[in-house]
Steps between C-alpha positions, in 0.01 A plus 500: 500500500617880413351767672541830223424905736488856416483709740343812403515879701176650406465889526242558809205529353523335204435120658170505331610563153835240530207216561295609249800460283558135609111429533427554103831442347513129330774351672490165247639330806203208505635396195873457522666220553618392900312857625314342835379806632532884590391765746532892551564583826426825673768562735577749770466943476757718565489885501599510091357156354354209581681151408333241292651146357432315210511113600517282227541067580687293199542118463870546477724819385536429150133525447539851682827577259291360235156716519770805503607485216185385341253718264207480811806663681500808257153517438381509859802748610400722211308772678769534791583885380165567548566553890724772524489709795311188709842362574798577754855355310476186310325172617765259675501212428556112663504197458516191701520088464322299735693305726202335723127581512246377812108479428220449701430154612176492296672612148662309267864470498730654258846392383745777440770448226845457683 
């Protein structure tokens, strides 16, 4: 499993408008290869911004690697400039590999590539 974030600084008062942005935009993520999941979270305010993440779950990096250099990639980053002045510097991102995952007792268990 890859775990793919953004964190984003979003001008104070401009929240709304950043998850309208993610709300309507067409991602394409249900239909690439190895995407599992994703989430935008709302994080804490501060006196100039207020921090949000972009949480995106992968079978496995390449498939991450992969969609990033694919044409869904382009086409769903494509409005991006259309932003300006919602943002505080550049999004930063990370990425991380699973190394060990722990479910409830009542979910199904998952096997994480070594």
């Amino acid at each position: 499993m890859f775990i793919a974030m953004n964190r984003f600084k979003i001008v104070k008062g401009r929240e709304d408008d950043f998850e309208t942005v993610w709300r309507t935009r067409d991602s394409r993520l249900a239909d690439v290869p190895g995407f599992v999941e994703f989430h935008l979270l709302r994080g804490p305010e501060v006196e100039t911004h207020t921090l949000f993440a972009s949480h995106t779950i992968w079978k496995d990096e390449a498939a991450f690697v992969a969609w990033t250099k694919s044409d869904a990639f382009k086409q769903a980053h494509a409005g991006a400039g259309e932003t300006r002045g919602m943002y505080i510097g550049h999004p930063e991102f990370e990425g991380f590999k699973a190394v060990m995952q722990s479910l409830p007792a009542d979910a199904s268990s998952h096997v994480l590539d070594a």
